[in-house]
N, C-alpha and C positions, 0 to 999 in steps of 0.2 A: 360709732364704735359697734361692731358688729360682736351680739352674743356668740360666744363660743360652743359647741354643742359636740364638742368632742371631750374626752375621756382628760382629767387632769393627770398633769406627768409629775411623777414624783422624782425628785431630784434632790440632791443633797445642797440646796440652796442656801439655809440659812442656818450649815455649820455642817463640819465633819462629819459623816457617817447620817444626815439629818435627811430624811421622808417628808418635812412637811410643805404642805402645797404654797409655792412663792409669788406673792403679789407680782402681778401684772405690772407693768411700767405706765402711768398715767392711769393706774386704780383708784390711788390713795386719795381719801375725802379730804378737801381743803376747805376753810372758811369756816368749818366747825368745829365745835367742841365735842370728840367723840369719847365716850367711856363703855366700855366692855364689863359687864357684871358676868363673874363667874361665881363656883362656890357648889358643895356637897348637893346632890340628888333630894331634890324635898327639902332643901333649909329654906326654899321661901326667896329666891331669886326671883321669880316674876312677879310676884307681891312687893317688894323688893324695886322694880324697875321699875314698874306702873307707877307705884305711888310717887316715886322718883322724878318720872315723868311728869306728871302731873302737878309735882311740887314745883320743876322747873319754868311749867306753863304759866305758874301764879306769880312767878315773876317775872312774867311776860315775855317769856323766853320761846321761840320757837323749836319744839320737839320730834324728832321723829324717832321709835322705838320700833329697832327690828328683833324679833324673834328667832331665835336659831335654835329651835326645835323642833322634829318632824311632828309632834303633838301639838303645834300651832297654839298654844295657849298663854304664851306671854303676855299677849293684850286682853285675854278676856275681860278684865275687869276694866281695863280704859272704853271699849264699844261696846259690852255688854253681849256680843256673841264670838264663837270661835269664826273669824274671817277664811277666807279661799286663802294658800298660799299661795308663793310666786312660782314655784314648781307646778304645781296644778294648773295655774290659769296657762303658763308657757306649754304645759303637754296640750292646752283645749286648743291651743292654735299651731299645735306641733313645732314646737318653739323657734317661733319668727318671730321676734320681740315687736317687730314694728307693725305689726296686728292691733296691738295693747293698746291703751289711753293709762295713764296714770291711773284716774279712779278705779279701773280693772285691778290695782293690784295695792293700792294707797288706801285707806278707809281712816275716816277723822272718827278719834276717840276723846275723850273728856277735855271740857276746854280746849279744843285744838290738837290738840295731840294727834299728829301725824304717826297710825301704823301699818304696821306692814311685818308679816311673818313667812319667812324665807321656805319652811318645812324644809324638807329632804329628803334623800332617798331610800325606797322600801328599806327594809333591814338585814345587812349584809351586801349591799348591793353596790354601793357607791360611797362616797367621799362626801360628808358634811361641811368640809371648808372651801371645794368644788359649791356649792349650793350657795353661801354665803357670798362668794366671789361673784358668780352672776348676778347676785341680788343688788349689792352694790352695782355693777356695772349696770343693771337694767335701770335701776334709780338715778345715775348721772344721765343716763340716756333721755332721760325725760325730763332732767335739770330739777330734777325733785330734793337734791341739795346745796343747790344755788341760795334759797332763802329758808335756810333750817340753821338754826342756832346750836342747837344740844341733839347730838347722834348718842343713841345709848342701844348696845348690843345685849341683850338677853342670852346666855351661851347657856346650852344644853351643859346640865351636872356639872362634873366636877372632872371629866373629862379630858386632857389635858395630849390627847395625839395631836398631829398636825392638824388634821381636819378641822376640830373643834377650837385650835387656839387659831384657826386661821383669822379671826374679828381683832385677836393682837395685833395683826400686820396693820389695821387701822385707827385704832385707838392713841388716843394720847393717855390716857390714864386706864387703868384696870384696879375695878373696886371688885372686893370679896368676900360674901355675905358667909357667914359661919355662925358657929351657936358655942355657948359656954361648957362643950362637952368634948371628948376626947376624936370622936370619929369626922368630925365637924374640923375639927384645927388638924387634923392630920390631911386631909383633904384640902385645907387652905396650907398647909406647910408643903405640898407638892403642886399644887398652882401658880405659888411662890417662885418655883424653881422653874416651872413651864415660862413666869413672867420674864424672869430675868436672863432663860435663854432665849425670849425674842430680842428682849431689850439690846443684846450685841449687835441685833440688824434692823430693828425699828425704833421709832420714836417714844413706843409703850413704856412707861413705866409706872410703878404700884403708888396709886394715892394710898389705899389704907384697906381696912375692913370695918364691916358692919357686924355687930351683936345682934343676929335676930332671933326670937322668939327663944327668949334666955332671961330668968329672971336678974339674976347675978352675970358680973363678965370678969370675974378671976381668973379662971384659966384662959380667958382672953387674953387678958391684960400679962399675966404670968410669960406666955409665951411669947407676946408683941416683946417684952422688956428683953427676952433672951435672944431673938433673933434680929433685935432693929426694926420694929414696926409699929403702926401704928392703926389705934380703933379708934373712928373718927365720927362714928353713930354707936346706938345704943336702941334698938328697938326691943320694947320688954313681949315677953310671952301671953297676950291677949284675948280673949273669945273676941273682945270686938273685930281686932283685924281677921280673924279668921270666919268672921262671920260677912264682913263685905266682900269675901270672896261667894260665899255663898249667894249673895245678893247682887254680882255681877259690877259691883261698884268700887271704886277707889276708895279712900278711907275723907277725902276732901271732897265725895258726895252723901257721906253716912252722917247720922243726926249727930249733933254739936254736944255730945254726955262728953264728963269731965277722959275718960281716957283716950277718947277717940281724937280731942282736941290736945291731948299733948305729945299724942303718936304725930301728928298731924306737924305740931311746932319741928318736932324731931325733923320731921323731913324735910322742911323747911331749910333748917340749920343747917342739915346734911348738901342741900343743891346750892344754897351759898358757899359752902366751903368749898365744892367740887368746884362751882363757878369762877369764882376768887382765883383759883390755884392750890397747887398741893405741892408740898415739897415735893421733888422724886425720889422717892424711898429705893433703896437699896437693901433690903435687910438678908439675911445668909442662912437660908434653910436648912434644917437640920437632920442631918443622916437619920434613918429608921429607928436606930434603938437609941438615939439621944432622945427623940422624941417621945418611945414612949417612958425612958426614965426623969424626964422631964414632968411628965404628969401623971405620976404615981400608979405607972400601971406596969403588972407582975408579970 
């Protein structure tokens, strides 16, 4: 399968009047369990994914987490440094894929943990779901998802063009990390709607959302009841987690004190249920000003 190295065509592929970039024919990951984390700028998605990861590995699952941000930091805390992206290493060999070796572009992070961070292009310059699409294709190329059990996509913000929803075209499930405040769920009530217009030409659809770094999840919970959804984790607001970030560690390498051990259960819970299966949520997002008269704001 030969890298592609020209410009993606935007084309109204997946619906009326629709820009965004259309998987390839023989793209789509099979034999895996792939989940797409989206969810607000800063709510804690790569924290989020890592430990995720990570939880999945402890049950003996094989992982691989790709990054889909040109800040390449989705993994840091599973290797412990920021890795070369797959953009970078394709420009050192003016991208001839068949230059590479896996480990040029693969780097094993905690327990096992297969990563690998896509990056993307300068800013303004190109197409992040163009980036995402090769990343994929360079990974089947070297049959780096032949024996990966759990695919989980790290998506840039809260972002919702075609570019960035292009990890939908792969996923079976899309989880969505938010927080117990108004900008946070307004941000997931338009992800929502980015979910469910893949869902008409893909297999994606919404396991749930996560509560992170939220003491309380009322208006969590307030809004899943109003629109059909579901919060299916509960991560509380922590120094410790924010502190294994500072320490380049997952939270299932930090010392065993009573909070870090039930953040820890948390994720646990959380990669069995995603494992198990999840209903497919359909819930019905809500026009602008439902929303914000929904959560009491003037």
């Amino acid at each position: 399968m030969a890298l592609d190295k020209s410009p993606p065509i935007l084309r109204g592929q997946d619906g009326e009047g629709s820009v965004q970039v259309h998987q390839e024919q023989g793209a789509e990951i099979t034999g895996a369990k792939v989940f797409s984390v989206y969810g607000k700028g800063g709510i804690g998605k790569s924290t989020t994914s890592s430990n995720l990861s990570a939880a999945f590995s402890m049950l003996g699952k094989r992982v691989l987490q790709i990054g889909c941000d040109p800040k390449h930091d989705s993994t840091f805390t599973l290797t412990g440094t920021l890795v070369p992206t797959v953009i970078d290493i394709l420009k050192e060999v003016d991208f001839h894929p068949e230059e590479l070796r896996a480990e040029d572009f693969v780097f094993e992070g905690f327990n096992g943990v297969k990563c690998v961070e896509a990056g993307g292009p300068p800013a303004g310059t190109g197409c992040g779901g163009y980036v995402v699409g090769q990343t994929v294709k360079l990974l089947k190329q070297h049959h780096m998802l032949e024996d990966t059990d759990v695919v989980i996509f790290d998506v840039l913000g809260d972002v919702v063009c075609g570019g960035f929803a292009a990890p939908l075209q792969h996923a079976d499930r899309a989880l969505i990390v938010t927080a117990n405040d108004f900008d946070s769920i307004y941000a997931m009530n338009r992800i929502i709607a980015a979910v469910q217009a893949k869902s008409k030409n893909y297999k994606v659809r919404l396991a749930g959302c996560v509560a992170n770094r939220s003491r309380e999840t009322d208006e969590v919970d307030r809004y899943c009841r109003t629109v059909g959804f579901n919060r299916i984790a509960h991560m509380p607001d922590l120094d410790a987690i924010r502190r294994s970030r500072l320490k380049k560690k997952t939270l299932f390498e930090m010392p065993d004190d009573e909070e870090i051990v039930q953040v820890r259960k948390e994720y646990m819970r959380l990669a069995e249920t995603l494992w198990n299966g999840t209903e497919p949520l359909a819930p019905a997002p809500l026009p602008d000003r439902e929303i914000f008269e929904l959560l009491g704001f003037d």
